[in-house]
C-alpha positions as CSV (number, residue, x, y, z in Angstrom):
1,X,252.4,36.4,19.2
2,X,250.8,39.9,19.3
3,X,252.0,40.5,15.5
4,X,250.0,37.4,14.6
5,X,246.8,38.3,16.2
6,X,246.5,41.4,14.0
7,X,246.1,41.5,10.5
8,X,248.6,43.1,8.7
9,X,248.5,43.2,5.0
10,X,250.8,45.4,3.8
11,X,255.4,45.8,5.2
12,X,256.9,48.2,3.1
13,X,260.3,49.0,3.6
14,X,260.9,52.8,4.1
15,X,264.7,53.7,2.9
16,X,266.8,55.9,4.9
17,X,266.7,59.0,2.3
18,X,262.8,59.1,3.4
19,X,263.1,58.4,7.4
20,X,265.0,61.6,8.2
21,X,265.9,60.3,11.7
22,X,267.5,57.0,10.3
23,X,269.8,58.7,7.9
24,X,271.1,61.0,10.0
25,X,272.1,58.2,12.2
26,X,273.2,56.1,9.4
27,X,275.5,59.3,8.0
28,X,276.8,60.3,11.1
29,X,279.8,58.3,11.2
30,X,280.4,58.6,7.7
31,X,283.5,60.9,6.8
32,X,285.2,60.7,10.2
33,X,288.2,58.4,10.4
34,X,287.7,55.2,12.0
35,X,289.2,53.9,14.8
36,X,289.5,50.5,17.3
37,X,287.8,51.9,20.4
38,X,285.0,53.8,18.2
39,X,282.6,50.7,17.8
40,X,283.0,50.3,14.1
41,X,284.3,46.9,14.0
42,X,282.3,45.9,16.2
43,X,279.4,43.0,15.1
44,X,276.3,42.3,16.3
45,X,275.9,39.2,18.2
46,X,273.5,36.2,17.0
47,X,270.4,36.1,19.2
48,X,269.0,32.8,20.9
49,X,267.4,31.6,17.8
50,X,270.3,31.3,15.7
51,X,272.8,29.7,17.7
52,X,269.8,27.1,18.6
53,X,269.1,26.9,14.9
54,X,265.6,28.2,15.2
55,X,264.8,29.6,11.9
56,X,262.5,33.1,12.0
57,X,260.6,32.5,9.4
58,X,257.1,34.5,10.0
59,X,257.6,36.5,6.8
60,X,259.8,33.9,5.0
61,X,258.5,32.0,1.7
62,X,258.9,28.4,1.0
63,X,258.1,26.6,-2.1
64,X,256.2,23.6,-1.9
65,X,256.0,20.6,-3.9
66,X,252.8,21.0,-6.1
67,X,252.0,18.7,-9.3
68,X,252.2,21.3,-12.5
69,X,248.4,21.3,-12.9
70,X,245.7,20.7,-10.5
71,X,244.2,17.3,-10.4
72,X,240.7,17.7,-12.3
73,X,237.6,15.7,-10.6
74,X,236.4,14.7,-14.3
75,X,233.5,12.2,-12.4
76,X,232.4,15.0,-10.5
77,X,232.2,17.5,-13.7
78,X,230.5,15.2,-16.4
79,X,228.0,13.8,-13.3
80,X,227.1,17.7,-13.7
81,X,227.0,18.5,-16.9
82,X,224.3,19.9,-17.9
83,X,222.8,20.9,-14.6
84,X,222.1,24.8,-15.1
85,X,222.5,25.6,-11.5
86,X,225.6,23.5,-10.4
87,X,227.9,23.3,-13.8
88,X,229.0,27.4,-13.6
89,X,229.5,25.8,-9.3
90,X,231.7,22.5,-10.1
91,X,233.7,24.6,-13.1
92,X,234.7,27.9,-10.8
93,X,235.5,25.3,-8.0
94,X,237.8,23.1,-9.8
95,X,239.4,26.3,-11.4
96,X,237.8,25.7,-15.0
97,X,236.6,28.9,-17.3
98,X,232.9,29.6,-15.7
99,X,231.6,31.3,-18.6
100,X,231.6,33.1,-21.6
101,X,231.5,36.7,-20.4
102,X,232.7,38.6,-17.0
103,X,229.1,38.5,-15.4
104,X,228.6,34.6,-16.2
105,X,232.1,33.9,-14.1
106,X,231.2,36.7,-10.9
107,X,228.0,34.8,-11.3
108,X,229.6,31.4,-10.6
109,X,232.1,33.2,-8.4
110,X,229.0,34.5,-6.0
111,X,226.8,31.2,-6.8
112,X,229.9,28.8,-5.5
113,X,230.1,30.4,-2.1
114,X,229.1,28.1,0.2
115,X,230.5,25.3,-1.7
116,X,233.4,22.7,-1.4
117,X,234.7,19.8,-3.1
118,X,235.8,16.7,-1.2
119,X,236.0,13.2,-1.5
120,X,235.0,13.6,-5.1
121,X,231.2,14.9,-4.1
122,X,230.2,17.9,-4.2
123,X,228.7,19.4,-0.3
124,X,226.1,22.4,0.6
125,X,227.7,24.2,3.7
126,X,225.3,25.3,6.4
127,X,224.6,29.1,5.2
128,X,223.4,29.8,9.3
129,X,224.3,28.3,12.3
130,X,220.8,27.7,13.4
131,X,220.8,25.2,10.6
132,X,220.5,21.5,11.9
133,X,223.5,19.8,9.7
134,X,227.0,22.0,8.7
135,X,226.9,20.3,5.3
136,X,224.8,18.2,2.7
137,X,225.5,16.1,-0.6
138,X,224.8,17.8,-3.6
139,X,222.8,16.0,-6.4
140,X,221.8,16.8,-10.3
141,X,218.2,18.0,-10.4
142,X,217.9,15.0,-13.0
143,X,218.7,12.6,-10.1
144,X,216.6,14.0,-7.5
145,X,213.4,12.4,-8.1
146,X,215.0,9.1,-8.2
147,X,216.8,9.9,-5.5
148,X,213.6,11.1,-3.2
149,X,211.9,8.1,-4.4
150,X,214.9,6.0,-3.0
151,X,214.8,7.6,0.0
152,X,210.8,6.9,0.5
153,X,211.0,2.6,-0.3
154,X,213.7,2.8,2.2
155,X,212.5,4.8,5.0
156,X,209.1,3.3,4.2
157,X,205.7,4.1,2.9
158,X,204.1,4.9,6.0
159,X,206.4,7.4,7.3
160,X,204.7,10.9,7.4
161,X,206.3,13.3,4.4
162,X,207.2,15.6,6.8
163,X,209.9,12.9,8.4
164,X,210.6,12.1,4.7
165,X,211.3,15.5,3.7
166,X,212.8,16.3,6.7
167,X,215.5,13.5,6.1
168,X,216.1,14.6,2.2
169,X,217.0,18.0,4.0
170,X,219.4,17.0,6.0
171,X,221.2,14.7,4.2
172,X,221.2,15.8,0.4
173,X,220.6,19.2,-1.8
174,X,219.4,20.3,-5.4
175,X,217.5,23.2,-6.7
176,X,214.3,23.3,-6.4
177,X,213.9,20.2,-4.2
178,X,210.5,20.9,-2.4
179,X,209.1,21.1,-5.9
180,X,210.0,17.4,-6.8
C-alpha cells in the first residue's frame, strides 16, 4: 500500500557484477562441493498468495482487447469544421494530425487542455473551482447566435440579459460569446 502512494517512475534492475554485496553472496558458494545438509537443495517455499492463487500483479502487463483503430466521432468533426478555434481541439482530441507544422500541433496540444469528448459533444471543463458549473457544451461560433437567440424565445423576452447571459454561461461555450 505504501509503494502505491508514492510515485515511482522508473525500476531498473541492478545485476550482481554492479551490487558488490550481492555477488559476493551469490559467489560464495560457488566452487565448494555441495552437500545434503549445506542448504543447496533446499527451495524456497510459495508464500500465501500463491497457494491461494492470488496473482501479484502490481508491475505485471496485461493486454487488453482494443478495436485496431480508434473509433472516429465523424459528426463531432465535420459539426466543426471550419471553426478556427475548436478544429486544431476536436482533431488532437480524437488523435487526428493537428496541423501542418510542430507549433500548429503544441498549439492544439496546449489549446485542448481543458477539453474532453463524450457522448459525441464536445465539453468545456471548469478551468477554477470557484467556477459555478464543472463543465459546459461546446458549440461552433457559426451556431452561437442561433443558439443565444434560442435560448432568449425560450427563457422569454422579459427576462433581464444578465439572467440570459448568465444561463448561456453555464450551460454552453464558444469563442467569443459575450460579443454575439
Amino acid at each position: 500500500e505504501s509503494i502505491l502512494s508514492h510515485n515511482i517512475t522508473d525500476i531498473r534492475h541492478r545485476p550482481g557484477i554492479e551490487n558488490p554485496v550481492a555477488d559476493g553472496l551469490s559467489r560464495r558458494w560457488q566452487s565448494r562441493k555441495r552437500t545434503d545438509d549445506d542448504g543447496s537443495s533446499w527451495s524456497v517455499l510459495a508464500d500465501w498468495e500463491a497457494n491461494k492463487s492470488i496473482v501479484n500483479d502490481i508491475l505485471s502487463v496485461t493486454p487488453i482487447d482494443r478495436p485496431e483503430t480508434p473509433p472516429r466521432d465523424a459528426d463531432l468533426e465535420s459539426k466543426f469544421r471550419g471553426d478556427v478555434f475548436f478544429e486544431p481541439i476536436i482533431r488532437h482530441l480524437l488523435g487526428l494530425d493537428a496541423g501542418a507544422n510542430i507549433a500548429e500541433r503544441r498549439r492544439a496540444m496546449h489549446r485542448s487542455q481543458g477539453f474532453t469528448i463524450q457522448d459525441g459533444k464536445l465539453w468545456k471543463a471548469a478551468a477554477k473551482t470557484s467556477d459555478r458549473v464543472s463543465r459546459r457544451q461546446c458549440i461552433p461560433r457559426a451556431d452561437g447566435f442561433e443558439f443565444a437567440l434560442g435560448v432568449h424565445r425560450s427563457i422569454g423576452h422579459f427576462r433581464s440579459v444578465d439572467s440570459l447571459k448568465l444561463h448561456i454561461h453555464e450551460t454552453t461555450f464558444w469563442p467569443g460569446m459575450d460579443v454575439d
